[in-house]
C-alpha positions as CSV (number, residue, x, y, z in Angstrom):
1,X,0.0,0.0,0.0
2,X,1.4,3.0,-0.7
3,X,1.3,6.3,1.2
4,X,-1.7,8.0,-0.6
5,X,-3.8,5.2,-0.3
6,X,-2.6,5.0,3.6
7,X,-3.4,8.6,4.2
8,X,-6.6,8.4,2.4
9,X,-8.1,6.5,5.4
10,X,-6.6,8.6,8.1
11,X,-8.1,11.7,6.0
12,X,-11.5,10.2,5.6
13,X,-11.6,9.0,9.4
14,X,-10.3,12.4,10.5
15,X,-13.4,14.4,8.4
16,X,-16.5,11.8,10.0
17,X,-14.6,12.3,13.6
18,X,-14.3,16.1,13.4
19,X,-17.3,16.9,10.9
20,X,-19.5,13.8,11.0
21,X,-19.2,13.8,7.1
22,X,-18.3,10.8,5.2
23,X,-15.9,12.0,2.2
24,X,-15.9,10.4,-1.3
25,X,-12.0,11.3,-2.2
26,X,-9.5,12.3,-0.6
27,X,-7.2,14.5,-3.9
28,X,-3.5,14.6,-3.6
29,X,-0.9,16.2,-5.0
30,X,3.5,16.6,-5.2
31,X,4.5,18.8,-2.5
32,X,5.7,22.3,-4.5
33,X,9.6,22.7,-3.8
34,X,8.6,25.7,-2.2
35,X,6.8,24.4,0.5
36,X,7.9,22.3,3.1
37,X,6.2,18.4,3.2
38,X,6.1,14.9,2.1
39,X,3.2,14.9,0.3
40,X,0.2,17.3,-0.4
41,X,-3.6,16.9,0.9
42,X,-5.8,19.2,-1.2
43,X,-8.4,20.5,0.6
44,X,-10.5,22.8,-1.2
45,X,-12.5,19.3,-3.2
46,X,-13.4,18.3,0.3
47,X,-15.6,22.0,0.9
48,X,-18.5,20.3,-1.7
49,X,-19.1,18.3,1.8
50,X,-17.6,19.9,4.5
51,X,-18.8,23.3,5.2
52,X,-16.1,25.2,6.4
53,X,-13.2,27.4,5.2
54,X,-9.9,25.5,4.0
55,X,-7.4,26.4,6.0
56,X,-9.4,25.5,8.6
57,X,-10.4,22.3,7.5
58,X,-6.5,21.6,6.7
59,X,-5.4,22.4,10.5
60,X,-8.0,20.2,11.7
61,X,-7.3,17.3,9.6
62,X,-3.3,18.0,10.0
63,X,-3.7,17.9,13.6
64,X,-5.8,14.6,13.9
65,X,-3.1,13.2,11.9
66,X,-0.3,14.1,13.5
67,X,-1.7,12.8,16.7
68,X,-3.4,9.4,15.3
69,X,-0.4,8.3,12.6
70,X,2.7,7.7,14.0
71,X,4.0,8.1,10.7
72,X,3.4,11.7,10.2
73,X,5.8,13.7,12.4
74,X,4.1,17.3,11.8
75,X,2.1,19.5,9.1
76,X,1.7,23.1,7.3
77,X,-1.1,24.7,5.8
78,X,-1.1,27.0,2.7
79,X,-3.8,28.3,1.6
80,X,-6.2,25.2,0.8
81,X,-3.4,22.6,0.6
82,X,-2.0,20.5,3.9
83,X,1.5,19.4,3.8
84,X,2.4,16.3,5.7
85,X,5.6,15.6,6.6
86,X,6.8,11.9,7.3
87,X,8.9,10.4,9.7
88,X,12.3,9.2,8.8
89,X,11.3,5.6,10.1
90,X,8.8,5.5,7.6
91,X,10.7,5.9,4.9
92,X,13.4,3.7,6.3
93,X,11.0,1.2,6.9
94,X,10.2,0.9,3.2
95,X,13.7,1.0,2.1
96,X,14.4,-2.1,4.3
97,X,11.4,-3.4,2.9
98,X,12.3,-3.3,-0.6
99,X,16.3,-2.8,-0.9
100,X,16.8,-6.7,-1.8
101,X,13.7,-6.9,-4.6
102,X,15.1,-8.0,-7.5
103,X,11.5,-7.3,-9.1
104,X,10.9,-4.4,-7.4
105,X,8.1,-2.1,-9.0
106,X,6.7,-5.2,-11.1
107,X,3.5,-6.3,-10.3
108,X,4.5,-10.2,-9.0
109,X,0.6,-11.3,-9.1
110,X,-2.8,-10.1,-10.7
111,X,-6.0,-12.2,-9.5
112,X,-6.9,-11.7,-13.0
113,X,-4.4,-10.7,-15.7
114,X,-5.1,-9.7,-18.9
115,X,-3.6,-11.4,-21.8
116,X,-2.7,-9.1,-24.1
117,X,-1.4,-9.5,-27.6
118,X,1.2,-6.7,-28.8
119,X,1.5,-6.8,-32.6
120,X,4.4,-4.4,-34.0
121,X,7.2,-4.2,-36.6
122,X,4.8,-5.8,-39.2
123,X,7.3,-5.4,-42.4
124,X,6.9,-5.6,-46.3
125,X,9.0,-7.9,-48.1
126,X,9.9,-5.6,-50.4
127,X,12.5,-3.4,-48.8
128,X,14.8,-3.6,-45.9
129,X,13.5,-2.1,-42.4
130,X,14.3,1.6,-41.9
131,X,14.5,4.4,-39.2
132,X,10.2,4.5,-38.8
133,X,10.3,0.8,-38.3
134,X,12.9,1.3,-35.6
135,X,10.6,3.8,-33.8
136,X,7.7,1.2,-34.2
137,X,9.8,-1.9,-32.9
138,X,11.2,0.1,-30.5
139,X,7.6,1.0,-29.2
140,X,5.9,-2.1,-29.7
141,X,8.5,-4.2,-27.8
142,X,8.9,-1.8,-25.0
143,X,4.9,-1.7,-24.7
144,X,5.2,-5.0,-24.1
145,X,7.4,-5.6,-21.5
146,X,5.5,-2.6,-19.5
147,X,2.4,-4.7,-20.2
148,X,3.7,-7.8,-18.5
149,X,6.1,-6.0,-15.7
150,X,1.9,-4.2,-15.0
151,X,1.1,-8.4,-14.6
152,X,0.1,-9.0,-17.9
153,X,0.4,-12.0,-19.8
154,X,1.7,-10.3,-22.7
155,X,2.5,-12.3,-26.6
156,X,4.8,-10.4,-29.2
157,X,3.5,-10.5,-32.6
158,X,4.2,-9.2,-36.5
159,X,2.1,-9.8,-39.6
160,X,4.3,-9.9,-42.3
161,X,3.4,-8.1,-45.3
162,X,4.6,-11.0,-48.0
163,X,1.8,-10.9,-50.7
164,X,0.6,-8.3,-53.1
165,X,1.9,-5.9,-56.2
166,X,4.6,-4.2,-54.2
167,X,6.5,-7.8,-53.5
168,X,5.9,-8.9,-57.4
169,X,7.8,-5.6,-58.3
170,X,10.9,-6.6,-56.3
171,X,10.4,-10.3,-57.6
172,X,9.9,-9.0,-61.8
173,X,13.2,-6.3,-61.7
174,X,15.0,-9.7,-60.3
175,X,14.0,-12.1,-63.1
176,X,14.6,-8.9,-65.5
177,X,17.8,-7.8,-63.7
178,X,19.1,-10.1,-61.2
179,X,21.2,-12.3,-63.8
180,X,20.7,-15.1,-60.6
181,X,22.3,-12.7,-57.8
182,X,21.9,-13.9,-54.4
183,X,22.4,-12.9,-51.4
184,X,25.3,-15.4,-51.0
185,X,27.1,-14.3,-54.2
186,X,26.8,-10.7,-53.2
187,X,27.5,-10.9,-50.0
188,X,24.4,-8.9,-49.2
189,X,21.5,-9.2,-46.6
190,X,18.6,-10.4,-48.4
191,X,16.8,-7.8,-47.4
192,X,19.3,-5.5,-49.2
193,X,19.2,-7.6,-52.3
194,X,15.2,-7.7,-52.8
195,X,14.8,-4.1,-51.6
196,X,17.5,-3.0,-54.4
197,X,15.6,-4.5,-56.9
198,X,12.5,-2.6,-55.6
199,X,14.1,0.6,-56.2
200,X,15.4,-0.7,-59.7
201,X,11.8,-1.7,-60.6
202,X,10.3,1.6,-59.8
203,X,13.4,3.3,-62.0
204,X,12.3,1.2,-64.9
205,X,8.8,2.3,-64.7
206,X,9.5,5.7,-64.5
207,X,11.8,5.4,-67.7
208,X,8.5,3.3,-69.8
209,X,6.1,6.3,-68.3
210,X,8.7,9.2,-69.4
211,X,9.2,7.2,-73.0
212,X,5.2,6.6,-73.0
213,X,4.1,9.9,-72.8
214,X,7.0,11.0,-75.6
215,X,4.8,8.5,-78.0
216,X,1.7,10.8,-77.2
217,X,0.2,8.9,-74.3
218,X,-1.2,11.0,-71.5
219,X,0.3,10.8,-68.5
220,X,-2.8,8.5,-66.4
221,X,-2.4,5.8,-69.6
222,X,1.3,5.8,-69.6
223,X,0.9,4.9,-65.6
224,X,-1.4,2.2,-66.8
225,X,0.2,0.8,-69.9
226,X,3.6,0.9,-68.9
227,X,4.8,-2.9,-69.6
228,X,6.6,-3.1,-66.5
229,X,3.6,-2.6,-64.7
230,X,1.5,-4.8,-66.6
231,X,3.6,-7.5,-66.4
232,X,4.0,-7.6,-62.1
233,X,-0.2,-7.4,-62.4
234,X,-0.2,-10.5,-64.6
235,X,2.7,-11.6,-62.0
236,X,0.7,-11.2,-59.2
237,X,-2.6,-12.9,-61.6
238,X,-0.2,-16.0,-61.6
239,X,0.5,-16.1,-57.6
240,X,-3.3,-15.8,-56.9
241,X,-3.5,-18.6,-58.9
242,X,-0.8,-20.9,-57.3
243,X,1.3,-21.4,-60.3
244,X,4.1,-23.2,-59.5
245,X,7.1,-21.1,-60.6
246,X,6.1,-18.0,-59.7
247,X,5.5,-19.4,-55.9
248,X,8.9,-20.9,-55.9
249,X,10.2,-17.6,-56.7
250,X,7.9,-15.6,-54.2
251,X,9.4,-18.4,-51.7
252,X,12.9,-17.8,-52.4
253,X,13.5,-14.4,-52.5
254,X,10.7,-14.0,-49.3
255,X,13.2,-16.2,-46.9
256,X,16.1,-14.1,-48.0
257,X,14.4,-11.1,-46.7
258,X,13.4,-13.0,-43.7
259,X,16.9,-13.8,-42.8
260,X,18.0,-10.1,-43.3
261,X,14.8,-9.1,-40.7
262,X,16.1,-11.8,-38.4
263,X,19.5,-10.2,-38.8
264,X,18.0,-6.5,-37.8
265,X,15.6,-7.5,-35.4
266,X,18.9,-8.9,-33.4
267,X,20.7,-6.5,-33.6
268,X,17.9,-4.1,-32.3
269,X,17.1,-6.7,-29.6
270,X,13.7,-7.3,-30.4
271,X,11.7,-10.6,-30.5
272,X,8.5,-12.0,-31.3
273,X,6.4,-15.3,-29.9
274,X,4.2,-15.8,-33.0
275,X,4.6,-14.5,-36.9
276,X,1.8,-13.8,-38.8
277,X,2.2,-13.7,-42.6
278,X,-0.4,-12.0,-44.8
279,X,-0.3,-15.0,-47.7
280,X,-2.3,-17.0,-44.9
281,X,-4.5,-14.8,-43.6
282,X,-5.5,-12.3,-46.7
283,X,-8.6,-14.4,-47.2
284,X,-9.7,-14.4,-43.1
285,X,-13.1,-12.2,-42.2
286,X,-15.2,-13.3,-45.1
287,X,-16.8,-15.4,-43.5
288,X,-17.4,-13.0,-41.2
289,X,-18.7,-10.6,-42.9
290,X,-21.6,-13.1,-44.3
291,X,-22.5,-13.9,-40.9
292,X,-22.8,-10.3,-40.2
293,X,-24.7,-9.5,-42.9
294,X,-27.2,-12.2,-41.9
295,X,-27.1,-10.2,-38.2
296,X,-28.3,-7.2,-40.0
297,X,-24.5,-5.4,-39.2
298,X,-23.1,-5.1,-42.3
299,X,-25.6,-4.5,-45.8
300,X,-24.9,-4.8,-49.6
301,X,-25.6,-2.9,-52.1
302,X,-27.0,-3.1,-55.9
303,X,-23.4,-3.8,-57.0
304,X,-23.0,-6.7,-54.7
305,X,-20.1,-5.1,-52.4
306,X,-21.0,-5.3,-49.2
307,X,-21.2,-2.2,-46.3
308,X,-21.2,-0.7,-43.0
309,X,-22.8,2.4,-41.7
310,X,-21.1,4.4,-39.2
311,X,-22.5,7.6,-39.6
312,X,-24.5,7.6,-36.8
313,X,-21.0,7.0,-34.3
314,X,-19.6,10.5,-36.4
315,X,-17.9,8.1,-39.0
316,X,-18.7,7.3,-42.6
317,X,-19.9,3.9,-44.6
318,X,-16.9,1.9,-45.4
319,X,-16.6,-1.2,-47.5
320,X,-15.8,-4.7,-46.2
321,X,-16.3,-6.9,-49.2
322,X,-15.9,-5.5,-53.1
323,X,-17.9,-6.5,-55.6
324,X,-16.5,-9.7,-57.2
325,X,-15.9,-11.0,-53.6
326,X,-12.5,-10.2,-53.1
327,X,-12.0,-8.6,-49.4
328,X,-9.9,-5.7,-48.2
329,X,-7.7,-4.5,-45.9
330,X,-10.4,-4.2,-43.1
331,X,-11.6,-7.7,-44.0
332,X,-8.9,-9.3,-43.5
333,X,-8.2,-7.7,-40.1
334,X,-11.3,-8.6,-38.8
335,X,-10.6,-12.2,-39.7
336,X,-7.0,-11.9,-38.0
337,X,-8.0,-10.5,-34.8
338,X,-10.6,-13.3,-34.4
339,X,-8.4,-15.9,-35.2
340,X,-5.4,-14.3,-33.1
341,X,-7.8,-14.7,-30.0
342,X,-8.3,-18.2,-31.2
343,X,-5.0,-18.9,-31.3
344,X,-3.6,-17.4,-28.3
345,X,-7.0,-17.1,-26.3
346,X,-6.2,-13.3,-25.7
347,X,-9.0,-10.7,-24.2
348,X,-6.9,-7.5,-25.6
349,X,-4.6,-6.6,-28.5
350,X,-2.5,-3.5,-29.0
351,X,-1.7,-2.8,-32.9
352,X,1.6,-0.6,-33.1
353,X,0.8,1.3,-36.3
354,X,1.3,5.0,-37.5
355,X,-0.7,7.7,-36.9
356,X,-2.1,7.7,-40.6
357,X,-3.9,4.7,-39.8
358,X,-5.7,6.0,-37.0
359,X,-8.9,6.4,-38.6
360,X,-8.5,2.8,-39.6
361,X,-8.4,1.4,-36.3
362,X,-11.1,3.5,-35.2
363,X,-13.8,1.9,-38.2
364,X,-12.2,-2.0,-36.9
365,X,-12.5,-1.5,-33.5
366,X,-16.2,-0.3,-33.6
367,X,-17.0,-2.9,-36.4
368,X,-15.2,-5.8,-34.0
369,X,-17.7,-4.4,-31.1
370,X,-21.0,-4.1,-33.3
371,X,-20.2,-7.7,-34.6
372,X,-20.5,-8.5,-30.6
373,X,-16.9,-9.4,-29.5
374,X,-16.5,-8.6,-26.0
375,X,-13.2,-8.4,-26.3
376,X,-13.7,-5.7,-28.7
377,X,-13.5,-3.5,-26.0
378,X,-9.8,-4.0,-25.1
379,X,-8.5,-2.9,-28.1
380,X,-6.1,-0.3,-28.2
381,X,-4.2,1.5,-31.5
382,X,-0.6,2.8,-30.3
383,X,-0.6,5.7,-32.8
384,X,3.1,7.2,-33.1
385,X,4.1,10.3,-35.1
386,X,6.7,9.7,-37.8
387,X,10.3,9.9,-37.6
388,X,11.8,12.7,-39.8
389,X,16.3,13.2,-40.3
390,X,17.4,16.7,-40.5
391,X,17.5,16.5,-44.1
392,X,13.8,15.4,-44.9
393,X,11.2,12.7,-45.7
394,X,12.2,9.3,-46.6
395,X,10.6,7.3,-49.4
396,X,11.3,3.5,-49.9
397,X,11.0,3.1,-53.9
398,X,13.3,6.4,-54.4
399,X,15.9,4.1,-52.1
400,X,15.9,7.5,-49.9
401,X,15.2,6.1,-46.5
402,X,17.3,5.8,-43.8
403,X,18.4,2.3,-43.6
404,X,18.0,0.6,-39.9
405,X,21.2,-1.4,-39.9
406,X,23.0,1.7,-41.8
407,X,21.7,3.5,-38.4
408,X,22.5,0.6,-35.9
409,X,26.3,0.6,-37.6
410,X,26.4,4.5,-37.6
411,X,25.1,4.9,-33.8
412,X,28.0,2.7,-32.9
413,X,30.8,4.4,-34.5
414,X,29.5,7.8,-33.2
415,X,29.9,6.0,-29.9
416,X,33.2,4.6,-30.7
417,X,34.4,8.4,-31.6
418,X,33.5,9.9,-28.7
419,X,34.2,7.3,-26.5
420,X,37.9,7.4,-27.6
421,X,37.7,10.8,-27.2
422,X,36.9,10.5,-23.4
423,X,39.8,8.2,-22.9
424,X,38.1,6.2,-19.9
425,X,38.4,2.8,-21.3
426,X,41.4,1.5,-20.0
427,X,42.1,-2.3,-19.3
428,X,39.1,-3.4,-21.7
429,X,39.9,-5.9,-24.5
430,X,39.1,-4.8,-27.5
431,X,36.2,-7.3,-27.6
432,X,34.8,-5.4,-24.5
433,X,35.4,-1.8,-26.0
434,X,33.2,-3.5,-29.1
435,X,30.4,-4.7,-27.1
436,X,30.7,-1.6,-25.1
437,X,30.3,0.9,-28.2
438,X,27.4,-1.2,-29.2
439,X,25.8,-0.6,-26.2
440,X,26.5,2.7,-26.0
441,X,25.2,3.8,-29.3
442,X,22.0,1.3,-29.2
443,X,20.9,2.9,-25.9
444,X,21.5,6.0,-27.4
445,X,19.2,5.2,-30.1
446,X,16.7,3.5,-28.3
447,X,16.4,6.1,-25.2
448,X,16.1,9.5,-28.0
449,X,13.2,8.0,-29.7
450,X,11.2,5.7,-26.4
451,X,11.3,8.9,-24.0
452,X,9.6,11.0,-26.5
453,X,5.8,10.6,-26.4
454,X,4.6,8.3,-28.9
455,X,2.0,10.6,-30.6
456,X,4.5,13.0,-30.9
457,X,7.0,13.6,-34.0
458,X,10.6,13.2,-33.6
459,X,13.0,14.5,-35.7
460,X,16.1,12.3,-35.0
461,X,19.6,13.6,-34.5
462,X,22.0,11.0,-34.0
463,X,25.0,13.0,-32.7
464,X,22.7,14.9,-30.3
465,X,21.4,11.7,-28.8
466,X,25.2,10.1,-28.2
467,X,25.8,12.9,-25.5
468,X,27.1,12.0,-22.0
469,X,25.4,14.9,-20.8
470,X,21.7,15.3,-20.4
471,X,18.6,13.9,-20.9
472,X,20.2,10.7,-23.0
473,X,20.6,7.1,-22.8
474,X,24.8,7.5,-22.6
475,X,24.4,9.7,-19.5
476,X,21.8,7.1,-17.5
477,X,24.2,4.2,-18.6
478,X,27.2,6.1,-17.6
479,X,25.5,6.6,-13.9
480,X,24.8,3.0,-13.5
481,X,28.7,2.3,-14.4
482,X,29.4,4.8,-11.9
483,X,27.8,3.3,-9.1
484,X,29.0,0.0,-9.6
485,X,32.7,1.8,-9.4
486,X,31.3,2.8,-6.2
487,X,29.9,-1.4,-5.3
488,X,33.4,-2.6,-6.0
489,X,35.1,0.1,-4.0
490,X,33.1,-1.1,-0.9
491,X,35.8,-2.9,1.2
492,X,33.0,-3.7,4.2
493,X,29.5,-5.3,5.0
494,X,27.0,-3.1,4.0
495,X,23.9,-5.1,3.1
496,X,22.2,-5.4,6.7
497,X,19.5,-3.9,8.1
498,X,19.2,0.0,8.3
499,X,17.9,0.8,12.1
500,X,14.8,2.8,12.1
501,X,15.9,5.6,15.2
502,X,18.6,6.8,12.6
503,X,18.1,10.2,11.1
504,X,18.2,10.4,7.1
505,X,19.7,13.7,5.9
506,X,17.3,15.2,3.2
507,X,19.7,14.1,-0.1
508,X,18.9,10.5,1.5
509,X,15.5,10.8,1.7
510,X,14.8,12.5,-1.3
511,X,16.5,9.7,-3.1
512,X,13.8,7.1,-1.3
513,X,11.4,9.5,-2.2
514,X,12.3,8.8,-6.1
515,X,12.4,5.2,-5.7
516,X,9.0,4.8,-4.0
517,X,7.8,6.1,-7.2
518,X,8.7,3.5,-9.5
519,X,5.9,1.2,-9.1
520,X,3.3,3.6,-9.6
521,X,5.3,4.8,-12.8
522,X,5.1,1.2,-14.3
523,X,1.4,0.8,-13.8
524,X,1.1,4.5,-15.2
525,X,3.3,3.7,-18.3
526,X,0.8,0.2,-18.7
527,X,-2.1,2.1,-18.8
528,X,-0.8,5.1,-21.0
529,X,0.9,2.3,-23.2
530,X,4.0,5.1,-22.6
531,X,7.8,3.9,-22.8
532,X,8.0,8.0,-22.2
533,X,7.1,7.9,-18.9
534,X,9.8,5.1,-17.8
535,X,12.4,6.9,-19.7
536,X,11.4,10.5,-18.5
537,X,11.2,8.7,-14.2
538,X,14.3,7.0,-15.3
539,X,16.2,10.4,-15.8
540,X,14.9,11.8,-12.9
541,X,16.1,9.4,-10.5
542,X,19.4,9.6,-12.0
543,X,19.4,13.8,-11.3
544,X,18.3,12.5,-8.0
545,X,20.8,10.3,-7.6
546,X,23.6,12.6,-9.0
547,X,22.7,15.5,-6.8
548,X,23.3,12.7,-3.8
549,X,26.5,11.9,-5.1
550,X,27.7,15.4,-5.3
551,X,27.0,16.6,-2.2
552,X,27.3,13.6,0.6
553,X,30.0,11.0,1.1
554,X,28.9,7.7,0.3
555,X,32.5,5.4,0.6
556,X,34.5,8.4,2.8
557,X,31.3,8.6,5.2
558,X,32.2,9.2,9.5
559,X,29.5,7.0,10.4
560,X,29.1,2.8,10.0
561,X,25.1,3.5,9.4
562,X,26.1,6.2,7.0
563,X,28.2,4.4,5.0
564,X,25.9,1.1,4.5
565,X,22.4,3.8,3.8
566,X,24.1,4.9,1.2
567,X,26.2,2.2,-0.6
568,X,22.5,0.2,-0.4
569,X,20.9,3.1,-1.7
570,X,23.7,3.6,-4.3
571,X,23.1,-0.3,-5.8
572,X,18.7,0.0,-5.2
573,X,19.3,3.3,-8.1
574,X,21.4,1.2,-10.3
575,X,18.8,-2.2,-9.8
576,X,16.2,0.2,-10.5
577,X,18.3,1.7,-13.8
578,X,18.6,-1.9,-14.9
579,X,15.3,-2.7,-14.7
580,X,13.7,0.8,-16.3
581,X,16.3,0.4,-19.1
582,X,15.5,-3.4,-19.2
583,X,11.4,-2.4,-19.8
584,X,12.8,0.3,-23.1
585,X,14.8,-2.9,-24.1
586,X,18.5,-0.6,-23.3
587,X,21.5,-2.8,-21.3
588,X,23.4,-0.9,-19.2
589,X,27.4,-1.4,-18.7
590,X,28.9,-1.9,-15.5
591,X,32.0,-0.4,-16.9
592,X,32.4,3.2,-19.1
């Protein structure tokens, strides 16, 4: 229990005692630096039910505390708002209580979790992955691991994008092109290879268009007509169809780009529990939708495609079926999200997808509820803003985009640089400086974009984000390497208990303060579906923590007691770094 909910008793027995009034709420609120206090009672909610003026109503309720609670050692009032002070057993009560948690902050039971799929990265096989993918894996898998530290049952899950006119592109420019390339002969990632031949394909095109519309074509036929074009249609006719050497093909040159992704996604340190793949589920909801339309939720009209009408929930009518049958995009994820609660007997899924599809997810959550899904109701889109560089938009068939193992490679190097630069890597191998840079430059990476909000657009600056200073991942990692200078410097016994009669000084005590908020931030970051808010809590324990440093002894202490409070609360700040960093997927270094 923590103290707000504690209080919240004391406050609501102190109000029927003094006023014979039972209170709904009891509102609280961070005590302003101003002021001096623990924690902040706000009183002025409380006059709806208590007639009386505020301050008086926050001496009367300060005093009943500080005579009732042992726990509360005295109290101000400003204006409408009662600050509490706490002992200094209290907090050191909770410190003893939780200094040897390896799971503190994570939620160890739920009497009934939710199991929740998170579906993210969700590729093309056309092209390798690039800087926005690394903002949506980087999101999705983070999500997740909040979701399950909240006491979730959480599964990690992509629907591959491996069917349609964008994959036969790649697949024609390499029959046309490829003189039998591979990624073996190359020496390329497969995902390179295909997605080179994606580019080349649209390049083509544009040539047939240029020399189309020089013949006197307009410029909408020459689109249409270009052979190019027509033949990757009639390509994609043949695959529909299941003929035999065009599958092969598809088959091929899909698994070399599934390598390459299982290449990036390694390197990035994200994982999934189930793949999805759009060849196997493009023809899911159909049936579906005829059972709907029986149920009077869907309708069809004259030309045989069938409907929804949303009007009525501020929305418009859109489609679900076409005309000759064949379904769409919304069909189809209908028909996955059923059979994805089939499969993993889920009651909530979050779909990681960019904020151009939010009206998208708006129309298939309302058309999962009308078609009566309970479940419907845990549905959640995490919308994120793009990613923009310095130097503009990216676009995939005009081979502009900023490539996501080009990125991984360059975030390392910058670390490299200005690691050498700092000079403080003596006595690693060179296998350890590797690894290290690695590290450095991923949780550089991974820290710019996570403590960003997600709805939010970033434009990325890779320099910027390798800073030892500041809000960055480099400065958080560097603090946890710092402490554990401090943990191996600790030539005595400073693990036992911390005896309550001894007074914390207020460095000390603000640091506890900091840590008692890292449970609540999980559950906060679960239900905002938030990496932010772990990233932004993680920095400022670290401030917290730094301030501490800088003006107490921790090692040269006078005092026994001294010395062991604040080694112990030297390691619980880097347990809780580890963790925090572990839930935005960062490692942290014990050396820098």
């Amino acid at each position: 229990m923590n103290i707000q909910e504690m209080l919240t008793g004391y406050v609501k027995e102190a109000v029927q005692n003094i006023y014979d009034v039972t209170l709904e709420t009891v509102e609280f609120q961070p005590t302003r630096k101003d002021f001096e206090g623990d924690v902040t009672i706000v009183c002025f909610p409380m006059l709806r039910q208590v007639k009386t003026n505020p301050v008086k109503l926050g001496e009367d309720i300060g005093k009943y505390l500080q005579e009732n609670v042992t726990i509360v050692s005295r109290f101000n009032v400003v204006k409408g708002f009662l600050n509490i002070l706490l002992n200094d057993a209290y907090y050191l009560d909770f410190f003893n209580e939780i200094k040897n948690d390896p799971d503190y902050g994570f939620v160890k039971e739920l009497e009934d979790p939710r199991k929740i799929m998170v579906e993210y990265s969700s590729p093309n096989t056309n092209k390798p992955l690039h800087l926005g993918h690394i903002r949506n894996n980087l999101l999705g898998f983070s999500v997740a691991e909040i979701l399950e530290a909240a006491g979730n049952e959480v599964y990690k899950t992509q629907i591959i994008n491996d069917r349609g006119i964008h994959i036969c592109k790649s697949m024609l420019a390499w029959q046309r092109f490829g003189n039998g390339e591979t990624p073996e002969s190359t020496g390329l990632k497969g995902d390179k290879l295909v997605g080179n031949y994606y580019v080349k394909f649209d390049q083509e095109y544009k040539a047939e268009i240029e020399k189309l519309i020089a013949e006197g074509k307009s410029e909408k036929e020459a689109k249409a007509e270009a052979p190019i074009l027509v033949e990757a249609k009639e390509m994609l006719r043949k695959w529909e169809a299941g003929d035999a050497e065009v599958v092969k093909l598809w088959k091929t040159m899909n698994q070399w780009v599934y390598d390459g992704f299982e290449e990036t996604y390694s390197s990035l340190g994200v994982d999934f529990d189930k793949n999805y793949y759009e060849s196997d589920t493009y023809l899911l909801g159909k049936d579906v939708v005829n059972q709907g339309l029986e149920d009077g939720v869907f309708y069809r009209k004259e030309d045989g495609s069938v409907w929804i009408d949303l009007t009525d929930e501020g929305l418009d009518e859109k489609i679900v079926l076409r005309s000759d049958g064949t379904a769409v995009y919304m069909t189809q994820d209908i028909g996955t999200a059923i059979q994805r609660v089939e499969d993993f007997a889920i009651n909530g899924m979050v779909y990681t997808v960019g904020n151009e599809q939010d009206y998208h997810f708006k129309v298939l959550f309302l058309i999962l509820k009308k078609l009566g899904f309970a479940w419907a109701d845990y549905l959640y889109h995490l919308s994120y803003g793009m990613v923009d560089l310095p130097s503009g938009k990216m676009k995939s068939r005009e081979g502009t985009v900023v490539d996501a193992d080009d990125l991984i490679q360059e975030m390392t190097e910058t670390a490299r640089t200005i690691s050498e630069e700092l000079g403080k890597l003596d006595g690693l191998s060179e296998e350890e400086k590797e690894e290290l840079y690695k590290m450095i430059g991923l949780g550089a990476l991974k820290y710019y974009i996570l403590k960003v909000d997600p709805k939010k657009r970033i434009l990325f600056n890779p320099e910027e984000s390798v800073d030892f200073q500041g809000n960055t991942g480099p400065f958080i990692q560097y603090t946890h390497a710092r402490i554990q200078s401090i943990l191996r410097k600790a030539d005595f016994e400073y693990e036992s208990q911390l005896v309550s009669e001894y007074e914390l000084q207020d460095k000390e005590k603000e640091l506890i303060k900091q840590i008692q908020l890292y449970p609540e931030t999980i559950l906060l970051a679960a239900e905002n579906h938030s990496p932010a808010l772990i990233a932004n809590y993680t920095y400022d324990l670290v401030k917290e923590f730094n301030s501490f440093y800088q003006n107490v002894s921790i090692l040269g202490a006078e005092k026994d007691m001294e010395r062991q409070l604040r080694t112990q609360l030297s390691k619980m700040v880097a347990n809780i770094i580890k963790s925090s960093f572990g839930l935005l997927g960062i490692q942290v270094p014990d050396r820098m």
